[in-house]
C-alpha distance (Angstrom), angle and dihedral (degrees) to the residues before:
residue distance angle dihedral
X1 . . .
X2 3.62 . .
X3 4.55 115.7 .
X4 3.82 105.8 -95.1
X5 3.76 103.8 78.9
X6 4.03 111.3 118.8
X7 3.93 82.9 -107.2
X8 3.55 96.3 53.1
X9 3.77 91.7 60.3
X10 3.96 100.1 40.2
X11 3.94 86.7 50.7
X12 4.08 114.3 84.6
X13 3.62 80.0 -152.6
X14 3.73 107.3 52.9
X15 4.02 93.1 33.6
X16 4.13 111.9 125.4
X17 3.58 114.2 -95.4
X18 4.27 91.1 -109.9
X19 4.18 89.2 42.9
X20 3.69 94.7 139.8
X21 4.15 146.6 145.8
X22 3.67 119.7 -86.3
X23 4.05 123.5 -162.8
X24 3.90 85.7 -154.3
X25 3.86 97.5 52.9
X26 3.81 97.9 30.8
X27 3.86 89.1 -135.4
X28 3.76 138.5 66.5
X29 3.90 112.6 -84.6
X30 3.43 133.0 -174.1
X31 4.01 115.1 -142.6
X32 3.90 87.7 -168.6
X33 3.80 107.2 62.1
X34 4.24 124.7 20.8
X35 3.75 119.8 -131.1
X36 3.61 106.2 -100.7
X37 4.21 118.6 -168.1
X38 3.39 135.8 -177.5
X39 4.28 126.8 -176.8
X40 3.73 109.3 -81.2
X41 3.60 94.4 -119.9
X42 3.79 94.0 61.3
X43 4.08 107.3 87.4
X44 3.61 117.2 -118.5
X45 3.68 97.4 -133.2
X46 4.21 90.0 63.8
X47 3.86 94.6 48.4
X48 4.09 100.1 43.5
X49 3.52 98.4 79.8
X50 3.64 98.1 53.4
X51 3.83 91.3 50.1
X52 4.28 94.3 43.3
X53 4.06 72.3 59.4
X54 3.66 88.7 55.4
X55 4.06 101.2 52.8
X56 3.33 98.6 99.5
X57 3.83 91.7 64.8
X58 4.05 89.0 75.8
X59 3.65 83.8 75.6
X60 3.71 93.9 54.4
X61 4.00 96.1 48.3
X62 3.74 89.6 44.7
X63 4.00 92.3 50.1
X64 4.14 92.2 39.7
X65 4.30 82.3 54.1
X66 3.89 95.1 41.0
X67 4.17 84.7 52.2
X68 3.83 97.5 46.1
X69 3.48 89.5 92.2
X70 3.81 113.8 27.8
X71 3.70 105.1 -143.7
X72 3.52 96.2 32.3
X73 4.09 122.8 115.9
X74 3.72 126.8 -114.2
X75 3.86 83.7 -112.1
X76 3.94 103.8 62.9
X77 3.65 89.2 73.2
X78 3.85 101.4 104.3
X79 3.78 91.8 7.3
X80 3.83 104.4 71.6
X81 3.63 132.1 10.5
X82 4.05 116.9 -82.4
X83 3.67 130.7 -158.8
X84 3.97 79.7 -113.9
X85 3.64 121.3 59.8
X86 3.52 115.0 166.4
X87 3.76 131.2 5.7
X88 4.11 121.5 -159.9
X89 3.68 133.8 -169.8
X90 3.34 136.2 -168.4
X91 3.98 129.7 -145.8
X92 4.40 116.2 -141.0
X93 4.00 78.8 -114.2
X94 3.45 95.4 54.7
X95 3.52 108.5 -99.7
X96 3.48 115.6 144.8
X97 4.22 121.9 -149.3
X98 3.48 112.5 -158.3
X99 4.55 122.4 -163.3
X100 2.46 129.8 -112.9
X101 4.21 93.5 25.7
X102 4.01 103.8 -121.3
X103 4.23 126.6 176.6
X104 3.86 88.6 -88.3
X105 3.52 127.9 -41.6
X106 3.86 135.3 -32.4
X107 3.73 119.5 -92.5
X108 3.93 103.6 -122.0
C-alpha cells in the first residue's frame, strides 16, 4: 500500500523519505504524502484500493500550498507560516486525507 496510512507515519520504518520536524507545526510533517485514516474497525485490505486511487491527490495539496502565496518557494512550506495551513480531504467512503501527512492529528 502506498505511505500515508496512520501506521506508515508512527513506524520509523515506513515514515516518507522528507518526514521531518517543523517549528511552525510543532510536529513532524511530511509535504510529500497526506495523512490518510480510516476507523479501526474497518480492515485495511478493503479500504487500500480506493486510497492507491487517491495518490495522485498529493500533487494537488502540495501545488494548492506551493500557490498560497505567489512568490513564495516550494521550501517555506513547514518553515514559515503560510496563508494556508492545513488542507483536508475527504474520500465518498469516508476516508479523510489530511496535508501535510502528520503522526495523527494536531493538538488544537
Amino acid at each position: 500500500m502506498a505511505r500515508g496510512g496512520s501506521a506508515d507515519f508512527a513506524t520509523p520504518a515506513r515514515r516518507p523519505p522528507d518526514y521531518a520536524p517543523s517549528e511552525v507545526y510543532g510536529q513532524a510533517i511530511s509535504l510529500s504524502w497526506p495523512l490518510v485514516r480510516w476507523r479501526p474497525a474497518v480492515d485495511e485490505a478493503i479500504v487500500a484500493p480506493r486510497i492507491e486511487g487517491q495518490v495522485p491527490l498529493r500533487h494537488y495539496f502540495r501545488h494548492i500550498f506551493d500557490q498560497s502565496r505567489p512568490g513564495t518557494e516550494a521550501a517555506a512550506i513547514g518553515t514559515r507560516d503560510l496563508p494556508l495551513v492545513w488542507s483536508y480531504g475527504g474520500l465518498e467512503h469516508g476516508i479523510p486525507l489530511m496535508f501535510p501527512g502528520v503522526d495523527g492529528y494536531p493538538e488544537v
